[in-house]
VMD Tcl script that draws the C-alpha trace (Angstrom):
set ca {
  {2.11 3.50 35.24}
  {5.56 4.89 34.22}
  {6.27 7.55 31.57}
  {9.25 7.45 29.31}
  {10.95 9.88 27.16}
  {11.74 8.50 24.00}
  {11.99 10.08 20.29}
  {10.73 13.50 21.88}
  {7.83 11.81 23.68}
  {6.55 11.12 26.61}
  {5.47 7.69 26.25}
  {3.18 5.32 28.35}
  {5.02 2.15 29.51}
  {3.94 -1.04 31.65}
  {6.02 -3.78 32.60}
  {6.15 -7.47 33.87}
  {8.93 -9.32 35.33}
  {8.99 -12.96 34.99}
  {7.75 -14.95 38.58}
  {11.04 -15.61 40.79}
  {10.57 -19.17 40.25}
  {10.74 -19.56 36.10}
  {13.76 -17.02 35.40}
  {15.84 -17.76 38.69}
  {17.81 -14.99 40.17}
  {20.71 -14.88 37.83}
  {19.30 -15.52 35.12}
  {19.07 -12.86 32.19}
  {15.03 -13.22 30.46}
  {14.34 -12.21 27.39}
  {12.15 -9.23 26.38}
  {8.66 -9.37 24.72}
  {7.50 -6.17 23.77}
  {3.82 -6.16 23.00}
  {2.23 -3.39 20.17}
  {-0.70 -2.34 20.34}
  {-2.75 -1.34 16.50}
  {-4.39 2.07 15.45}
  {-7.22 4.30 16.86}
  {-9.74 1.65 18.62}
  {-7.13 0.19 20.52}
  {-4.26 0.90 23.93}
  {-1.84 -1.32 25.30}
  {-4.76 -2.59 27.58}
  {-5.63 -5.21 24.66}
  {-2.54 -6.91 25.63}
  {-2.54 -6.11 29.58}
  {-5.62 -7.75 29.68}
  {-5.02 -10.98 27.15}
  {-1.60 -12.48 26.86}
  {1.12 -10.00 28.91}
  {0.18 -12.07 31.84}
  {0.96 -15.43 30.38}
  {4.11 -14.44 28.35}
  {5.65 -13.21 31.97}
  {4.68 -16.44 33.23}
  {6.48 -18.43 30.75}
  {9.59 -16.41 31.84}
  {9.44 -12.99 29.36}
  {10.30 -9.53 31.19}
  {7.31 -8.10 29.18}
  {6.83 -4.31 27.91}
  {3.87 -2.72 26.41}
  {3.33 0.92 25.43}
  {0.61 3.09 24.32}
  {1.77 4.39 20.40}
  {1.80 8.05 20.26}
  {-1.84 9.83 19.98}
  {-2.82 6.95 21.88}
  {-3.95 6.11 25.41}
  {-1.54 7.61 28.36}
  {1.22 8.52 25.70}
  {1.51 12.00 24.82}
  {-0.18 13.28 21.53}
  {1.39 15.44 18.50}
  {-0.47 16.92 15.92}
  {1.83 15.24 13.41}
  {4.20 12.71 12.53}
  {2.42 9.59 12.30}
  {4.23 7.23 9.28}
  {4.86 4.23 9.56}
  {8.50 5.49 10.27}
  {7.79 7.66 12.91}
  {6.25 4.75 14.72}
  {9.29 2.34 14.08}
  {11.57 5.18 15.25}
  {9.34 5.44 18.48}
  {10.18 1.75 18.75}
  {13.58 2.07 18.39}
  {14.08 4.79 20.96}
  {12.25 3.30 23.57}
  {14.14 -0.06 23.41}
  {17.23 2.59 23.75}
  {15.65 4.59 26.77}
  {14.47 1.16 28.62}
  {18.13 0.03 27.87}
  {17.26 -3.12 26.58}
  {19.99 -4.14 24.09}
  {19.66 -7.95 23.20}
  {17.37 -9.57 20.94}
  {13.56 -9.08 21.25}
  {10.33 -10.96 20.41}
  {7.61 -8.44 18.65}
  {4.16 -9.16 19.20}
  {1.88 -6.96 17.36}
  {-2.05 -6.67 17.16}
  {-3.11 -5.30 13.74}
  {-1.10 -2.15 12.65}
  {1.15 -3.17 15.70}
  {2.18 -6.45 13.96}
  {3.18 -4.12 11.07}
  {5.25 -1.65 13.11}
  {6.89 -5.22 14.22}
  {7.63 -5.96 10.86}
  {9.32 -2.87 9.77}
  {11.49 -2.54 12.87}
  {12.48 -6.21 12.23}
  {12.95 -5.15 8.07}
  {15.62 -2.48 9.94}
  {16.94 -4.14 12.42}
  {17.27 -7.91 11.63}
  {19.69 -8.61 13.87}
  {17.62 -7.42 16.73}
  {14.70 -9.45 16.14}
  {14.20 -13.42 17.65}
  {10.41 -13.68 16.21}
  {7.79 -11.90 15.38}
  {3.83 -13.23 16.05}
  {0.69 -10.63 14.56}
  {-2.63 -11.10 15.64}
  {-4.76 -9.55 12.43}
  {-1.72 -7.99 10.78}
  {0.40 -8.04 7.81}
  {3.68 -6.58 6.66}
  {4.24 -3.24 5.57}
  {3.35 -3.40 1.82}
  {0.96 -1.56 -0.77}
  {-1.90 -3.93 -0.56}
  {-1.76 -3.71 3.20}
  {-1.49 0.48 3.21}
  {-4.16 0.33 0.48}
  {-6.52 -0.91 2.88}
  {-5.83 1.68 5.83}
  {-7.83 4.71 4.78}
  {-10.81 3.13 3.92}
  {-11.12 1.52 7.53}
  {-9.71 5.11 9.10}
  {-12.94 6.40 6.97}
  {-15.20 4.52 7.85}
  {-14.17 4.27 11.72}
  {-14.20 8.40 11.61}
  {-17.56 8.37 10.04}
  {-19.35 6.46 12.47}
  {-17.51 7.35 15.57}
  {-19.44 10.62 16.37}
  {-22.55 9.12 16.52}
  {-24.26 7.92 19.39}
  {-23.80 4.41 19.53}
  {-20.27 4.59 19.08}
  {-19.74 0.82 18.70}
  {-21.62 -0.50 21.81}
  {-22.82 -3.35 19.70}
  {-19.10 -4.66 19.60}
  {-19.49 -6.67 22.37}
  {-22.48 -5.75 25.46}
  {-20.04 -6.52 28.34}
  {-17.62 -4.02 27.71}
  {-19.74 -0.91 26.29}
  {-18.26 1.35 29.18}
  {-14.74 0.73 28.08}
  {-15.35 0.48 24.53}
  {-17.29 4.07 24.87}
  {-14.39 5.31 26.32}
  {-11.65 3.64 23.02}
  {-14.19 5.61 20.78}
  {-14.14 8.50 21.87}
  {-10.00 8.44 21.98}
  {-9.92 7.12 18.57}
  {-12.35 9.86 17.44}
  {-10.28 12.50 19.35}
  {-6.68 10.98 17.78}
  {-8.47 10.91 14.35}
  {-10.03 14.87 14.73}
  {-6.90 16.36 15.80}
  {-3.52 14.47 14.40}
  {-2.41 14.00 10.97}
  {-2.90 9.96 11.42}
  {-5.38 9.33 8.66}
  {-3.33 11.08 6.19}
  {-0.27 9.56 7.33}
  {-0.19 5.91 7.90}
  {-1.65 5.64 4.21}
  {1.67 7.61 3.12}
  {4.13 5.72 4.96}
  {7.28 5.26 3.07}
  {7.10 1.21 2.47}
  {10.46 -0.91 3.29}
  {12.19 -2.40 0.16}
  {10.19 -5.99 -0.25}
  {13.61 -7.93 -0.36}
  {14.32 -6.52 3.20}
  {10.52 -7.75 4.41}
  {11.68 -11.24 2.53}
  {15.35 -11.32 4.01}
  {13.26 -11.13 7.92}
  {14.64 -14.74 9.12}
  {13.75 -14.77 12.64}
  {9.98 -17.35 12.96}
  {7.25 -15.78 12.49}
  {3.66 -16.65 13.59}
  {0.23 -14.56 12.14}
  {-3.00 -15.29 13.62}
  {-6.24 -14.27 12.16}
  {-9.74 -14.46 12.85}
  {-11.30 -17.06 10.22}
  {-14.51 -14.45 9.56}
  {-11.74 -11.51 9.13}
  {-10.95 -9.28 6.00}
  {-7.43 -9.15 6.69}
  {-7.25 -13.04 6.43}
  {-7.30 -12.92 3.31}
  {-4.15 -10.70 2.72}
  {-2.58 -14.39 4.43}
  {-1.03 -14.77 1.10}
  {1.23 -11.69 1.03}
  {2.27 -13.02 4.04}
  {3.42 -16.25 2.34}
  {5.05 -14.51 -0.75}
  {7.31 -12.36 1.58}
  {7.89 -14.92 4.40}
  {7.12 -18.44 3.32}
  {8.39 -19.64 6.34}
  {6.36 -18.24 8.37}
  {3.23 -20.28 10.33}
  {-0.52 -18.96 9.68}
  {-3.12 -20.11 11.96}
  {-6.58 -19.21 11.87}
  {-9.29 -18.87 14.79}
  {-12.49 -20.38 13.33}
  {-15.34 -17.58 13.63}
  {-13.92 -14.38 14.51}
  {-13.07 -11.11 13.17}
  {-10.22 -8.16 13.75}
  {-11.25 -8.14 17.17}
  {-10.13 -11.99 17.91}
  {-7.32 -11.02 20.43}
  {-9.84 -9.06 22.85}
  {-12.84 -11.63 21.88}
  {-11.02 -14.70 22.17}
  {-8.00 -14.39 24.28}
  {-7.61 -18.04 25.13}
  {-7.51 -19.09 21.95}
  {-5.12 -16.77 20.50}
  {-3.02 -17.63 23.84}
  {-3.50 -21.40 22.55}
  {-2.08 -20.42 19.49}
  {0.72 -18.15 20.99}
  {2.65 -19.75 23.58}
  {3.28 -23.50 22.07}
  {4.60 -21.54 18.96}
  {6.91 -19.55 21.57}
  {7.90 -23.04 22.84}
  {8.51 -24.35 19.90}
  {10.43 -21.81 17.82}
  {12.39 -20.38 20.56}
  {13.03 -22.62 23.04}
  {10.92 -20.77 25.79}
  {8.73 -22.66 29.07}
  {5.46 -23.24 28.11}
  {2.39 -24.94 29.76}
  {-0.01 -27.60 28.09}
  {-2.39 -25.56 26.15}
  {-5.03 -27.00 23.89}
  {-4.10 -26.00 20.20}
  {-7.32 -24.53 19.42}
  {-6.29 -23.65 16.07}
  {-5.80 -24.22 12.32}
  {-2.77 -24.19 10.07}
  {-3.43 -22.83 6.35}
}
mol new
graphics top color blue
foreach p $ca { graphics top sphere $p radius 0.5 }
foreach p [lrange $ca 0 end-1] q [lrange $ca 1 end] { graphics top cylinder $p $q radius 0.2 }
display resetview
């Protein structure tokens, strides 16, 4: 575990090199940085689900707890949608890593991706969401209600051990964070304020872009602002699951994942099953 300063904080960072034997010894990889979402969630949905397979494909890989969240350290304030796009930004800058990136982001992560890319085009190679949309009202209108209703039932005693029976030790542990970050910070009443990027620089994002969703989710069915903003971007849907797809079904968004990463950038990839569908 390393800490980083960056934009004032101290910030929880992992990394993965690439194996020896895919990026070669000269060789310059490129970066995936991996973002985690809001409250019930740490950079552990990724260490645990695709970081592992994008450094295998030849990615130097970076994940980092947001601020309020996991290892990284925890204002009272200060949590906009800016704030966590300037994060971004100042982290790239303190891990020195200058060239292009790919953004992968799991729910509110996907939309941090999207409004560092709507800043910094030029920085950008592709973007793929799991359960995410870009920054815009309909998305933001959304927020509070699910910040509600996670606050509400997060004190209570069975703090979402039904999510899933084989994990109810670690899950206990993400509620009681997210209840924590949601008691003492500022988050609920900021993300819903966020300043919004101008919709022609969401629509002017040209780098491919790939959003997965759960086919049972509620945020599915915000696909279409999706397609209004970027119609070039893929949507693929995992028959059957909800927001929680990336930690539920990690093969299959991996299935989804890496051919696209093959595909639209050029980058090694092994013969996955396409367990997917295209909308």
């Amino acid at each position: 575990m390393s800490e980083v300063l960056a934009n004032g904080l101290s910030i929880h960072v992992e990394q993965l090199a690439p194996p020896e034997r895919v990026s070669g010894a000269h060789s310059i990889a490129p970066t995936a940085v991996l973002i985690h979402g809001l409250a019930l969630d740490t950079l552990a949905s990724w260490y645990l689900t695709l970081a592992t397979p994008l450094a295998a494909a030849g990615l130097n890989v970076v994940m980092y707890d947001l601020r309020g969240h996991g290892h990284t350290e925890r204002p009272p304030e200060g949590y906009t949608l800016d704030d966590f796009v300037d994060d971004l930004e100042a982290l790239l800058a303190a891990l020195d890593i200058t060239g292009p990136v790919l953004l992968l982001g799991n729910s509110f992560g996907g939309t941090i991706a999207f409004g560092y890319a709507a800043r910094h085009p030029e920085r950008v190679a592709a973007i793929a969401t799991v359960e995410s949309v870009p920054p815009t009202a309909t998305w933001l209108e959304r927020i509070p209600g699910w910040l509600d209703k996670t606050a509400a039932y997060l004190p209570g005693g069975r703090a979402l051990a039904e999510v899933n029976a084989g994990r109810v030790e670690r899950v206990g542990r993400l509620a009681r964070a997210a209840r924590d970050v949601l008691a003492s910070t500022s988050l609920r009443r900021d993300v819903p304020a966020s300043r919004l990027p101008a919709e022609e620089r969401l629509a002017a994002i040209g780098c491919p872009v790939l959003c997965v969703y759960g086919g049972e989710s509620r945020v599915g069915a915000l696909a279409p602002e999706v397609r209004r903003l970027l119609p070039h971007a893929r949507i693929a849907t995992v028959p059957g699951q909800r927001h929680t797809v990336l930690v539920d079904r990690p093969d299959s968004v991996r299935d989804i994942v890496m051919p696209w990463l093959h595909q639209a950038c050029g980058l090694r990839s092994h013969d996955h099953q396409l367990a997917y569908t295209d909308q």
